[in-house]
VOPAGU-2260 file (C-alpha; in pm, 1 decimal, decimal comma):
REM VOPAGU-2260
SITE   aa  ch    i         X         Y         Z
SITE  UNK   A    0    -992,9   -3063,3     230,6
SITE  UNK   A    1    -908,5   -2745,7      70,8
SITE  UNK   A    2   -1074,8   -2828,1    -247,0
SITE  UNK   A    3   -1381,6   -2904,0     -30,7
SITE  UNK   A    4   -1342,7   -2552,3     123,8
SITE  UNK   A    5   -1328,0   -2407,4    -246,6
SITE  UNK   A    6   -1654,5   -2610,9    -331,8
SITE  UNK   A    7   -1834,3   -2531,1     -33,6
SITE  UNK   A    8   -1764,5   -2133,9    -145,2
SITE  UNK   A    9   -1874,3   -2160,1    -481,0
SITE  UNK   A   10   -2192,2   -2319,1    -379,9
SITE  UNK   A   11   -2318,1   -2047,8    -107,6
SITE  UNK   A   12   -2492,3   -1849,2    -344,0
SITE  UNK   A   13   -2431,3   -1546,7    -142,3
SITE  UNK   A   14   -2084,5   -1587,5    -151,7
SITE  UNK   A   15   -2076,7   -1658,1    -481,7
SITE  UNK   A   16   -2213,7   -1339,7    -604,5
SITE  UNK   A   17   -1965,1   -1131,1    -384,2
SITE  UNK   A   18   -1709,9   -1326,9    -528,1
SITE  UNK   A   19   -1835,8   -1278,8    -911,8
SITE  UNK   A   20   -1937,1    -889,3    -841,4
SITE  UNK   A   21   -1511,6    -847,7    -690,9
SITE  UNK   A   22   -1403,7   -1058,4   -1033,7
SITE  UNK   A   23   -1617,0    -779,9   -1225,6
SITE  UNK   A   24   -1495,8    -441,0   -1050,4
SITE  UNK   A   25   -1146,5    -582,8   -1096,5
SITE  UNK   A   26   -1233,2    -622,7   -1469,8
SITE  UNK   A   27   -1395,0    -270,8   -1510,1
SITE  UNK   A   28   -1030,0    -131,0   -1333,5
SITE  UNK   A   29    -868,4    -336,8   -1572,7
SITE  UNK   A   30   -1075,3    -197,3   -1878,7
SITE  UNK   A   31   -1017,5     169,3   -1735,9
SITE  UNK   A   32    -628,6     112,9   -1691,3
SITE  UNK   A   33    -644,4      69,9   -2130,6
SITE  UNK   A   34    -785,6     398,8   -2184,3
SITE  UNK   A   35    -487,7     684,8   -2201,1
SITE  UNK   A   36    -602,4    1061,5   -2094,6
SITE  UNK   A   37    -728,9    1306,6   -2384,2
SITE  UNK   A   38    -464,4    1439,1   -2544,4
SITE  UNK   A   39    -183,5    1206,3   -2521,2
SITE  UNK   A   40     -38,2    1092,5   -2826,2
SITE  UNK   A   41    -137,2     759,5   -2911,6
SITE  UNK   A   42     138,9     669,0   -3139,3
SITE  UNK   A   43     392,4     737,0   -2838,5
SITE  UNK   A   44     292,9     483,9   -2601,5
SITE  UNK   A   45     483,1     199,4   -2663,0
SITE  UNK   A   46     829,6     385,2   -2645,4
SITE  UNK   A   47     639,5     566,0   -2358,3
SITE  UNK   A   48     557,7     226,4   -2163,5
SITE  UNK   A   49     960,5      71,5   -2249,8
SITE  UNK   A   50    1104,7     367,3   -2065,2
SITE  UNK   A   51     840,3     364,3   -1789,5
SITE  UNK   A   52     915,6     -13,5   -1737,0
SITE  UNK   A   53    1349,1     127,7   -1672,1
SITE  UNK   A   54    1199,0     317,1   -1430,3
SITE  UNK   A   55    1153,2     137,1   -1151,8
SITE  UNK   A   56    1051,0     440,3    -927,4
SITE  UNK   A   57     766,5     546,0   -1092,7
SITE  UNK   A   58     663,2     210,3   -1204,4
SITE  UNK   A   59     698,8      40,7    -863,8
SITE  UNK   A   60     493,5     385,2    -681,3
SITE  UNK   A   61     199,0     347,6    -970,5
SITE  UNK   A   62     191,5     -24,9    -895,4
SITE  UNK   A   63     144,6      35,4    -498,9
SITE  UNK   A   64     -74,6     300,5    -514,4
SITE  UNK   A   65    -334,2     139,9    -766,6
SITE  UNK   A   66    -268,6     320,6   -1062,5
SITE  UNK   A   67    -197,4     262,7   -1454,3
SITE  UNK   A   68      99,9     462,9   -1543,8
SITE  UNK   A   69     214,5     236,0   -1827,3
SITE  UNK   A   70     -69,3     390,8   -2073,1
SITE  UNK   A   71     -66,7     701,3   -1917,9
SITE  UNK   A   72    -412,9     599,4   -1861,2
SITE  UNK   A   73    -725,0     798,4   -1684,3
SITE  UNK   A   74    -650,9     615,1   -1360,0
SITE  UNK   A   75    -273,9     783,3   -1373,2
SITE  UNK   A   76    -289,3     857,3   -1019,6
SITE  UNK   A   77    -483,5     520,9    -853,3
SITE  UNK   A   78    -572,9     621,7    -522,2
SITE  UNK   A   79    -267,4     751,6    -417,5
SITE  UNK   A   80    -464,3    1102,4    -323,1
SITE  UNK   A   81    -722,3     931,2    -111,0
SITE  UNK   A   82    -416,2     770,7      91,6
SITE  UNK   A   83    -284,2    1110,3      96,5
SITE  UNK   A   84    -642,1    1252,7     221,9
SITE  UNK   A   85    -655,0     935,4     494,7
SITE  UNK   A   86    -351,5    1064,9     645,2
SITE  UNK   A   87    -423,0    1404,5     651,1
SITE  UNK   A   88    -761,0    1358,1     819,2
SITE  UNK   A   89    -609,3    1135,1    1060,0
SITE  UNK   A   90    -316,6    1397,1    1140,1
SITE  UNK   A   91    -606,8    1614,6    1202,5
SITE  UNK   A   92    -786,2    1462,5    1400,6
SITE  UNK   A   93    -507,5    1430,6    1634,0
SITE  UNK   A   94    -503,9    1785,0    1642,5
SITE  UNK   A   95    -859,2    1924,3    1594,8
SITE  UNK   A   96   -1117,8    1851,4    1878,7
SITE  UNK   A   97   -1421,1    1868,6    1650,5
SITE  UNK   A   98   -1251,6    1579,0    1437,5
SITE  UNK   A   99   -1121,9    1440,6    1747,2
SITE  UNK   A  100   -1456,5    1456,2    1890,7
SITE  UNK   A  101   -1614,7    1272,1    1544,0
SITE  UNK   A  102   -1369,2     924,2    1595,7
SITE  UNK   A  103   -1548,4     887,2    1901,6
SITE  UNK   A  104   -1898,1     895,5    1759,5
SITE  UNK   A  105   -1879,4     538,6    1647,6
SITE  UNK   A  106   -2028,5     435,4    1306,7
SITE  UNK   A  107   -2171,0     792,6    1235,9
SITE  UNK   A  108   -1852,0     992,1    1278,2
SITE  UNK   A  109   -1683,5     750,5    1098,5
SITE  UNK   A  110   -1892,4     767,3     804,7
SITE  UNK   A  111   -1832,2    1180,7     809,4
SITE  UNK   A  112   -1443,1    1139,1     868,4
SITE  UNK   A  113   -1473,1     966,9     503,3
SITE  UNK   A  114   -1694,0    1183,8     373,8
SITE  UNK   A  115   -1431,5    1470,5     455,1
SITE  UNK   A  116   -1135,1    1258,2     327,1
SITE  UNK   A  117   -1356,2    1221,2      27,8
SITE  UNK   A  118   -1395,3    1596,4     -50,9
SITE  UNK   A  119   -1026,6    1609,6      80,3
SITE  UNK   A  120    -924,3    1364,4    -241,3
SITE  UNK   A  121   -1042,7    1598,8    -500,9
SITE  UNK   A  122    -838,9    1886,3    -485,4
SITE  UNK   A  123    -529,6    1676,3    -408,8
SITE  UNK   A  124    -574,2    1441,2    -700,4
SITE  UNK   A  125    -570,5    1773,3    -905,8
SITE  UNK   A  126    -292,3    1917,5    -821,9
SITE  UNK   A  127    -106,0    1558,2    -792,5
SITE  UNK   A  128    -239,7    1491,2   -1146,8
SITE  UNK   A  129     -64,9    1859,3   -1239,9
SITE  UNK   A  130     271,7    1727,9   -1072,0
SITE  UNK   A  131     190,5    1392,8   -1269,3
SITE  UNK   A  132     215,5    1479,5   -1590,6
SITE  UNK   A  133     464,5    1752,6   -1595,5
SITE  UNK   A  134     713,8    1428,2   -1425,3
SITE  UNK   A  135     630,9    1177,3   -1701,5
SITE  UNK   A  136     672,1    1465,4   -1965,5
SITE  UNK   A  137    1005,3    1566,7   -1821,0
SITE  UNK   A  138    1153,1    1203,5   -1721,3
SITE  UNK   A  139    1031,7     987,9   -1963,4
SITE  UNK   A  140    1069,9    1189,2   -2341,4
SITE  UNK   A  141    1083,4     963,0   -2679,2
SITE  UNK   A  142    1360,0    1121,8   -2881,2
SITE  UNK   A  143    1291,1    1480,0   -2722,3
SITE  UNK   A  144     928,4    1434,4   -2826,3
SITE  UNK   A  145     656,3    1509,5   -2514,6
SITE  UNK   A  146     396,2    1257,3   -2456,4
SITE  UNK   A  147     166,0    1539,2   -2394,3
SITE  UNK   A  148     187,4    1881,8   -2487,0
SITE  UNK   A  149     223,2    2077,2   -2153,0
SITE  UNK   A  150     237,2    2418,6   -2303,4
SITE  UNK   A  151    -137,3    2419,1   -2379,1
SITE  UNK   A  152    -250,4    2458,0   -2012,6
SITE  UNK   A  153    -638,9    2530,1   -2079,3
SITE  UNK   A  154    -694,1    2305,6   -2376,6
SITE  UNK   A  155    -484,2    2019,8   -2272,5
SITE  UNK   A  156    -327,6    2040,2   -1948,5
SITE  UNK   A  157    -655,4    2131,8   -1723,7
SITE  UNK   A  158    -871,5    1866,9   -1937,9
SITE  UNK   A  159    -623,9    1589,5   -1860,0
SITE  UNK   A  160    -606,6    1718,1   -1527,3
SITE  UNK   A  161    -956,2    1696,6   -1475,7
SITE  UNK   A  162    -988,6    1354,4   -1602,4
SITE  UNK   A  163    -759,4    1194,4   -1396,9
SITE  UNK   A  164    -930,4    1346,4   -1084,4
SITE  UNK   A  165   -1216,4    1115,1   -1217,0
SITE  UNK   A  166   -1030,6     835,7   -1307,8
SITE  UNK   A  167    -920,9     854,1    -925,2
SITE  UNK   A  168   -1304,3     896,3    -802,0
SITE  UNK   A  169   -1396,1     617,0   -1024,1
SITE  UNK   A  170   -1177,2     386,9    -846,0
SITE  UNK   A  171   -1315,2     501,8    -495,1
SITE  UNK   A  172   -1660,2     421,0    -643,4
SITE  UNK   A  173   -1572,9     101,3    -761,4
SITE  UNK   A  174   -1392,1      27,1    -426,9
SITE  UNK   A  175   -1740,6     111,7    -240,0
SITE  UNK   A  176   -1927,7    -164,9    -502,9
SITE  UNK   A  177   -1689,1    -396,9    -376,7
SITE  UNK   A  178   -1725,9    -317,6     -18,8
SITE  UNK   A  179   -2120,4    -286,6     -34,0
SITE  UNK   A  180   -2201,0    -569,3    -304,8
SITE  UNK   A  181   -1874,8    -759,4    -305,6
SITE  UNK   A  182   -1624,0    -942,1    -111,5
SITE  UNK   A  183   -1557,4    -573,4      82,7
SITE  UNK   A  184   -1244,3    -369,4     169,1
SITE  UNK   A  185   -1226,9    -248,1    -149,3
SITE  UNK   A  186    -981,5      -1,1    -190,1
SITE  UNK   A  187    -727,9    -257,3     -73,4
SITE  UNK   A  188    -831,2    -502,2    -338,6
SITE  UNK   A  189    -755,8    -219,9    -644,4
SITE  UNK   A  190    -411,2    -175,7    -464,1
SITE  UNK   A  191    -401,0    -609,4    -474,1
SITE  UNK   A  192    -491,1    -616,8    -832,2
SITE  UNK   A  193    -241,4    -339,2    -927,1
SITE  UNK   A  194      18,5    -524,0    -754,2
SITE  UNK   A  195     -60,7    -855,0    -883,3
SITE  UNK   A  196     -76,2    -699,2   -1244,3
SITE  UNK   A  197     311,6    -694,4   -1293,9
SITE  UNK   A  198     352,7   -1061,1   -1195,0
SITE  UNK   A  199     315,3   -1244,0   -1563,2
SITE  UNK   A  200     588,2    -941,8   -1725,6
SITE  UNK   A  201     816,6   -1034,6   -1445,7
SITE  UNK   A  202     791,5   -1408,5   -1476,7
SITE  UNK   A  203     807,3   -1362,2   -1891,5
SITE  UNK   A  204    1115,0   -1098,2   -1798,1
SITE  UNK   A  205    1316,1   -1421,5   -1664,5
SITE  UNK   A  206    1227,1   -1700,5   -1915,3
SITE  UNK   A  207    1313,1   -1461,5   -2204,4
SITE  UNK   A  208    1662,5   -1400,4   -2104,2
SITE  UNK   A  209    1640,1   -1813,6   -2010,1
SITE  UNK   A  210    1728,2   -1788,7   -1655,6
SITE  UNK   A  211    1489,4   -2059,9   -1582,7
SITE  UNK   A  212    1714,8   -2169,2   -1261,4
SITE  UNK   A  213    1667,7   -1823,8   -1061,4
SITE  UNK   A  214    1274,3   -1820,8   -1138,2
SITE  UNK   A  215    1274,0   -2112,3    -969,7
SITE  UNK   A  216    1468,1   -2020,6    -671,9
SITE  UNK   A  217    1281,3   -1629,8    -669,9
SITE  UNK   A  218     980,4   -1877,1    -681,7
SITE  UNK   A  219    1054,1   -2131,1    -375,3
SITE  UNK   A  220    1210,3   -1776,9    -185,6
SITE  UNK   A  221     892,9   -1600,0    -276,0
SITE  UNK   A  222     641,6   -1889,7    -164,9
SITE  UNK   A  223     862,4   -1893,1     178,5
SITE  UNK   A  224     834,2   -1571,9     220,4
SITE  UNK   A  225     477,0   -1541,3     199,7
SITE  UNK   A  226     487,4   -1771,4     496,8
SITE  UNK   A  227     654,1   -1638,9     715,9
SITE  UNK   A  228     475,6   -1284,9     639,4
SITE  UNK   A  229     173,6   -1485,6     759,8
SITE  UNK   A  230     284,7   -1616,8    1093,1
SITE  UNK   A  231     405,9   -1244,9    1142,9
SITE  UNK   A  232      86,8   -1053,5    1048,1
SITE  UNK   A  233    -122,4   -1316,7    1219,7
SITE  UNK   A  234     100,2   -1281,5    1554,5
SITE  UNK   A  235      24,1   -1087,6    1805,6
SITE  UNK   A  236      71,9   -1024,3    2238,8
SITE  UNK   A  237    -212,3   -1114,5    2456,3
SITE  UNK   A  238    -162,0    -871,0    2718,9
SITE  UNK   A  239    -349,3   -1041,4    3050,1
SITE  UNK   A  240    -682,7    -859,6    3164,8
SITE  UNK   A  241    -882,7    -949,8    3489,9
SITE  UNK   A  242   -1233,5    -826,1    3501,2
SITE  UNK   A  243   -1445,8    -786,9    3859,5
SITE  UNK   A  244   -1785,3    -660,1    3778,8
SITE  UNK   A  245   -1998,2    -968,5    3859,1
SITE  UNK   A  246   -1804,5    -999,7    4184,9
SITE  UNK   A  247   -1573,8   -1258,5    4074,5
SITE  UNK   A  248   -1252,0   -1279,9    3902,2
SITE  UNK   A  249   -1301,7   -1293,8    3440,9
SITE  UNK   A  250    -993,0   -1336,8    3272,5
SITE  UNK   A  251    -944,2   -1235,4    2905,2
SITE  UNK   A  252    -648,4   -1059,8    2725,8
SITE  UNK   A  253    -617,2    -750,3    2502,2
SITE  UNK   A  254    -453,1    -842,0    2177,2
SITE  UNK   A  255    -169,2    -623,3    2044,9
SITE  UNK   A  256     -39,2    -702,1    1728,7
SITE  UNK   A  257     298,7    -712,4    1610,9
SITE  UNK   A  258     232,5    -583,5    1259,6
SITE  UNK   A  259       6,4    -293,4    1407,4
SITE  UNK   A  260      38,1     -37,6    1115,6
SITE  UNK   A  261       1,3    -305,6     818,2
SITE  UNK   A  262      95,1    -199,7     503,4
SITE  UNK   A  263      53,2     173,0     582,1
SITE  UNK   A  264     453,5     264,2     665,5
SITE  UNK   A  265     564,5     116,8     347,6
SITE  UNK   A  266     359,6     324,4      99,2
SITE  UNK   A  267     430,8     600,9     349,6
SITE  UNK   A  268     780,8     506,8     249,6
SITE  UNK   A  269     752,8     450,9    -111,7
SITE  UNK   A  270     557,1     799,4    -139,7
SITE  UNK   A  271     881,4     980,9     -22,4
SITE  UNK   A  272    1197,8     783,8    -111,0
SITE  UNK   A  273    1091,8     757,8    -456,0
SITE  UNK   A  274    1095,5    1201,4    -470,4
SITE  UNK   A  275    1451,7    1261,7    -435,4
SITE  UNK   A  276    1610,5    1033,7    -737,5
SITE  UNK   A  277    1312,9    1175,2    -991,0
SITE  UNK   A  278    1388,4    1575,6    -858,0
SITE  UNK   A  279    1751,7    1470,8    -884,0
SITE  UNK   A  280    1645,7    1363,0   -1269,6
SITE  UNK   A  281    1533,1    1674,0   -1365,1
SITE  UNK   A  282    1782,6    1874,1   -1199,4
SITE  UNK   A  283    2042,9    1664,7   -1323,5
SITE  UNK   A  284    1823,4    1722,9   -1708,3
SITE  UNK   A  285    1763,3    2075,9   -1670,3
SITE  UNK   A  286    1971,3    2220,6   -1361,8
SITE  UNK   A  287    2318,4    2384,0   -1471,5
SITE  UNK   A  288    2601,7    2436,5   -1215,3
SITE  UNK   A  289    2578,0    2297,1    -814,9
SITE  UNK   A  290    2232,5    2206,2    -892,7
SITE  UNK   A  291    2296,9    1955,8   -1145,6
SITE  UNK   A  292    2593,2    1864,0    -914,9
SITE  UNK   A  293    2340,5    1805,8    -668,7
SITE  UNK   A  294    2025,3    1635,7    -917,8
SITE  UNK   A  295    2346,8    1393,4   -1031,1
SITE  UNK   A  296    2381,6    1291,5    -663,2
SITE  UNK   A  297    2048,6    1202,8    -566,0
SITE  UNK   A  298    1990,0    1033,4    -864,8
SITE  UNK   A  299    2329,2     809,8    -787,6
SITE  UNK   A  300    2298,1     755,4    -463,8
SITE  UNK   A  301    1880,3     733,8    -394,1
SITE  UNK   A  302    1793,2     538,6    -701,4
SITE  UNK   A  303    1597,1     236,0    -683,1
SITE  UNK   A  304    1731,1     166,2   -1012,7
SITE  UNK   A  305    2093,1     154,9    -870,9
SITE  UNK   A  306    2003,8      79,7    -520,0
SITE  UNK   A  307    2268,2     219,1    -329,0
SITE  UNK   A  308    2386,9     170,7      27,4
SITE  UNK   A  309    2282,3     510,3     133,8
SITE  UNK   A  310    1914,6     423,2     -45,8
SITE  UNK   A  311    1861,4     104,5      98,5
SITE  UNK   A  312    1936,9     279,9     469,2
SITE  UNK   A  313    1713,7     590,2     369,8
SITE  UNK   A  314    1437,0     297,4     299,6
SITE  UNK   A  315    1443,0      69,7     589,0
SITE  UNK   A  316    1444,0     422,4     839,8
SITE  UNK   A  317    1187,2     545,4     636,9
SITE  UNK   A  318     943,1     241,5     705,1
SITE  UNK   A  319    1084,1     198,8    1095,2
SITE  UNK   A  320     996,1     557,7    1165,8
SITE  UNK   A  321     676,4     564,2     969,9
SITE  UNK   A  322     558,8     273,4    1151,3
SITE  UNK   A  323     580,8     402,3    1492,0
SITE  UNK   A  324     432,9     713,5    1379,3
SITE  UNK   A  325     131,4     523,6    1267,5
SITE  UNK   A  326      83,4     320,4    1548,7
SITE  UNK   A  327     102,0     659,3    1802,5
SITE  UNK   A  328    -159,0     823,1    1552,9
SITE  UNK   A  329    -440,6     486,8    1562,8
SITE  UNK   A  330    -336,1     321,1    1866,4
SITE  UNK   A  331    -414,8     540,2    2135,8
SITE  UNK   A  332    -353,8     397,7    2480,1
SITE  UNK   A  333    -526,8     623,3    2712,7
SITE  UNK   A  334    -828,9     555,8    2577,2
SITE  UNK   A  335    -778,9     207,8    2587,0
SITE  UNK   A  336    -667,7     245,9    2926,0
SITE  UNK   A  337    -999,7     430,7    3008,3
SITE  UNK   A  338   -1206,9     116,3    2816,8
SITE  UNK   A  339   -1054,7    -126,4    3041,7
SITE  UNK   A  340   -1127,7      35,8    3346,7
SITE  UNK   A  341   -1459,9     159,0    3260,7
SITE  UNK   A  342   -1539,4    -197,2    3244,5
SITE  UNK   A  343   -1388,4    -323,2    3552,6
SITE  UNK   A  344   -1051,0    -455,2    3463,0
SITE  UNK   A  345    -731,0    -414,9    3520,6
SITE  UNK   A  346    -382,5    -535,1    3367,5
SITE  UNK   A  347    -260,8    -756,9    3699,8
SITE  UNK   A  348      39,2    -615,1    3874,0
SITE  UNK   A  349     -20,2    -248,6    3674,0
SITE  UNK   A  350    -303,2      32,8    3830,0
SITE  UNK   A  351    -579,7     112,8    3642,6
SITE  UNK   A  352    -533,9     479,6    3455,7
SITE  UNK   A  353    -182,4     664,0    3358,8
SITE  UNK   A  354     -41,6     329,3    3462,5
SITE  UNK   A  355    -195,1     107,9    3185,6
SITE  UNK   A  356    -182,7     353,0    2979,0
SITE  UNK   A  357     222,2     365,1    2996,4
SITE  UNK   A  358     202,1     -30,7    3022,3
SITE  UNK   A  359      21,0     -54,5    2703,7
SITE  UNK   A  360     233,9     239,8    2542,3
SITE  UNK   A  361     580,2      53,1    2605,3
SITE  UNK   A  362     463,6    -293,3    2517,7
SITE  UNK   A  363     351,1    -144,3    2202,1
SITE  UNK   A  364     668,5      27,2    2160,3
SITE  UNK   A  365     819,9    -334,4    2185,1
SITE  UNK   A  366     639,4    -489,6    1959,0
SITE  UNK   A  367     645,4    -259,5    1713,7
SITE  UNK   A  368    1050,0    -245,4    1731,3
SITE  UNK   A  369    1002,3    -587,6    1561,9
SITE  UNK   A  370     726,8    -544,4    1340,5
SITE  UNK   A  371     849,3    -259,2    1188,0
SITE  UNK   A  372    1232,7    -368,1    1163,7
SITE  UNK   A  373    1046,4    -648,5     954,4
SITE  UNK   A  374     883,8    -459,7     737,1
SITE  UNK   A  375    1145,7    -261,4     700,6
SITE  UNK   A  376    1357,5    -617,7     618,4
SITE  UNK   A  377    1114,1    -719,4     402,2
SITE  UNK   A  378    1098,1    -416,5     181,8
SITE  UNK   A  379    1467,5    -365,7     136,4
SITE  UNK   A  380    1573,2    -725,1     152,7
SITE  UNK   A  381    1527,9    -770,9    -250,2
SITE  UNK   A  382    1793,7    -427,5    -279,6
SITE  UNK   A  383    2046,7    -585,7     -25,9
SITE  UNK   A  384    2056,6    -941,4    -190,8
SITE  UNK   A  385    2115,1    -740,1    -565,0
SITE  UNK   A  386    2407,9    -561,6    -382,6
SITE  UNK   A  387    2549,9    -898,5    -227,4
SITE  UNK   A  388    2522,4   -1048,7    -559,0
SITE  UNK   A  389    2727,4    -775,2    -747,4
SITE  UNK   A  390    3017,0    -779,0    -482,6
SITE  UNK   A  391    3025,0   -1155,9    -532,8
SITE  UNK   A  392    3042,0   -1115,1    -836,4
SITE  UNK   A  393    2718,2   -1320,2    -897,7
SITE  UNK   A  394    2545,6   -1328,7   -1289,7
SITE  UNK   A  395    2168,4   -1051,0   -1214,2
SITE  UNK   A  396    1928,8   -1123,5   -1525,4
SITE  UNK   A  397    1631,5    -971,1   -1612,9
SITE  UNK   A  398    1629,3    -552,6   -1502,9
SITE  UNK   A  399    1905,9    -537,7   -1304,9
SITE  UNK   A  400    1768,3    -651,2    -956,1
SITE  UNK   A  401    1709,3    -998,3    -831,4
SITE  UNK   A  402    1350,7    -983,4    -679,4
SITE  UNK   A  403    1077,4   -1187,5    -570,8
SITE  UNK   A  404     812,5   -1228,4    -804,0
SITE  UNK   A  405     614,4   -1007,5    -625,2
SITE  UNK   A  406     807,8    -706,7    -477,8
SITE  UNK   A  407     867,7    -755,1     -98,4
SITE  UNK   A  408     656,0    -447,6     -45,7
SITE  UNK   A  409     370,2    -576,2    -231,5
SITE  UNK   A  410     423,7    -912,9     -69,0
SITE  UNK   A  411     297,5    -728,6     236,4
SITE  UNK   A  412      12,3    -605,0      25,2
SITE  UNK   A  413    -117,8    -911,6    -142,2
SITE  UNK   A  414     -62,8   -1151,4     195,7
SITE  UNK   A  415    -281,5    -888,9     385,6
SITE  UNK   A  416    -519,3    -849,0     158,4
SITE  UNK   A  417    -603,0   -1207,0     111,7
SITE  UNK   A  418    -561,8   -1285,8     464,2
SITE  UNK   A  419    -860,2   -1022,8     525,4
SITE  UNK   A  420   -1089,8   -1177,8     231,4
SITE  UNK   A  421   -1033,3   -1525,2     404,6
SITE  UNK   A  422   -1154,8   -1396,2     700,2
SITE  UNK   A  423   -1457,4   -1230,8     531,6
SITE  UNK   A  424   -1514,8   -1523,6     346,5
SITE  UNK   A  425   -1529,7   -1747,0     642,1
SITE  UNK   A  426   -1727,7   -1513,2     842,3
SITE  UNK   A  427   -1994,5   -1564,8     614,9
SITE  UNK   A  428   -2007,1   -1970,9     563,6
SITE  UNK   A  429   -2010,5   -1928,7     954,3
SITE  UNK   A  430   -2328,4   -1696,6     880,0
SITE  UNK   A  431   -2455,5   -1941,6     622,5
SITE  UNK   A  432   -2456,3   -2263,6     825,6
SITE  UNK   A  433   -2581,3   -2073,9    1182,8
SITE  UNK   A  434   -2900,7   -1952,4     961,7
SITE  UNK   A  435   -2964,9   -2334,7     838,4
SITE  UNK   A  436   -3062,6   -2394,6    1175,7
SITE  UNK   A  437   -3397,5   -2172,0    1132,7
């Protein structure tokens, strides 16, 4: 059956050139991930990438976000300053009416909401790629040689900075080929493809050190886990509607999803538990006194390298509160509220206005008690079974951490991602065979 499926894809022609153009872009991201920034030395990489890879911070952020730290490589950053600039807009437009005012223009305020984000993304990707490089230079030094030389500002600093912006661009460019020519959502796939990337070093990290028996229990642990991530992002409430416009009684529902914010709260997450461990790095490096006191502290106790209690709690908060405060930002419930009535319905048992609204508002609330807490599970659960093992006194290979072979976080990723192309995909064979009937 399945195999049918595959064939039946390959030989819509349509489909087959969305899926060929995708395969491409992903190659091109690949080919720009090789090339390092001007002015990094060459000849430093390889010590550069072995300390990188002890890193998990940095490693694990530049694998979420999209980007290519390991060659210090013109798409440094990935899109982690468009995420930044599709928060910000969204705060805004909480705030300001004129932005407010745009979201509920349909289509055409949409497509000016990302042109703003857009502008947005350049002058944050320059002044992340600033914070960048000065981090890699002062964390990760080869025998107290820099990787780049910082103290030239104009002729190497500013250039680098400057090319990174466009690396970043680049990637948003590629993501639109991919959502105009190829299998769409695009962004979303360079984040999938980044994620996927470190797979084959983590599989060759076990079968080096010959722990053949815990790849194949991370491997049956990650395969069930990818299940029941499915069931969960696929769930959702159908909260009961009854429509009386035609004069009689329509029932339908208005789905709510239990994973409402997606992926979003953990690279919300990510972003800002990583900060404290690398600040408390350089403080601990360069500070003297109570500050290196206090850089030797966060980099004990909020290190994903050393997991600690404290870290793992920091974590699973972090991606609990960050996924309410998604949901309140996208899901707004008055408006919904307004929709239903506007069209004649009504939640039965609940009135129609403030009523719905605070109907819809606490069932959300509910639901997103659970899908959060699993995120938040999910995302920490590889950090709590490493700390189990260690008081039991149980054998960890490879860095330090037992894992799946995708990180839990980018289990998320990958499972939502390819959920979505299935959908696409299937949307158009359903396109395909109505048209064969003309």
């Amino acid at each position: 059956m399945i195999i049918k499926h595959l064939e039946k894809i390959w030989t819509t022609e349509h489909i087959r050139k969305k899926i060929l153009v995708t395969l491409g872009i992903i190659v091109i991201y690949k080919l720009f991930s090789a090339i390092p920034v001007p002015g990094v030395k060459v000849g430093l990489l390889d010590a550069f990438t072995t300390q990188l890879q002890a890193n998990q911070q940095l490693a694990f952020f530049g694998a979420l976000m999209g980007g290519w730290l390991e060659n210090f490589s013109i798409v440094l950053m990935g899109l982690a300053p468009y995420i930044n600039a599709t928060i910000i807009i969204q705060l805004l437009a909480v705030i300001v009416p004129s932005l407010e005012a745009l979201k509920k223009e349909g289509e055409q305020g949409q497509k000016k909401l990302n042109n703003y984000t857009r502008w947005l993304t350049v002058p944050l990707a320059l002044a992340q790629s600033y914070g960048m490089i000065l981090l890699l230079n002062t964390l990760i030094g080869t025998s107290g040689t820099s990787i780049i030389d910082t103290t030239d500002f104009t002729g190497v600093v500013l250039p680098a900075m400057i090319t990174i912006t466009a690396g970043t661009m680049a990637l948003l460019w590629l993501g639109d080929i991919i959502n105009e020519s190829g299998i769409g959502n695009g962004t979303s796939i360079i984040i999938f493809a980044g994620v996927l990337a470190g797979v084959p070093q983590h599989i060759l990290g076990y079968l080096s050190t010959d722990s053949i028996g815990l790849l194949v229990a991370l491997t049956l642990l990650t395969l069930g886990v990818i299940y029941v991530i499915i069931k969960f992002t696929e769930g959702y409430r159908k909260v009961p509607l009854i429509y009386t416009r035609t004069g009689r009684e329509e029932r339908s529902h208005f789905p709510i999803r239990i994973n409402q914010a997606g992926m979003v709260p953990i690279i919300f997450a990510v972003s800002i538990v990583t900060f404290p461990s690398l600040i408390g790095q350089i403080l601990e490096k360069k500070g003297t006194g109570s500050s290196a006191e206090i850089g030797a502290w966060l980099a004990a106790n909020l290190s994903m390298n050393n997991p600690g209690w404290i870290y793992i709690t920091v974590y699973f908060l972090l991606v609990l509160g960050f996924s309410y405060f998604y949901v309140s930002i996208t899901f707004n419930t008055d408006e919904v509220s307004e929709t239903i009535q506007k069209r004649g319905g009504y939640i039965p048992g609940i009135r129609p206005g403030k009523e719905t609204a605070e109907y819809l508002q606490k069932t959300s609330d509910h639901l997103n008690l659970f899908g959060g807490s699993f995120l938040a599970l999910i995302a920490v659960f590889p950090y709590v079974v490493t700390k189990l093992a260690l008081m039991l006194n149980i054998p960890v290979a490879g860095n330090g951490n037992i894992d799946f072979l995708i990180s839990g976080s980018g289990l998320i990723i990958v499972v939502g991602v390819i959920l979505d192309i299935l959908r696409r995909i299937d949307s158009d064979l359903k396109s395909f065979d109505y048209k064969r009937f003309y």
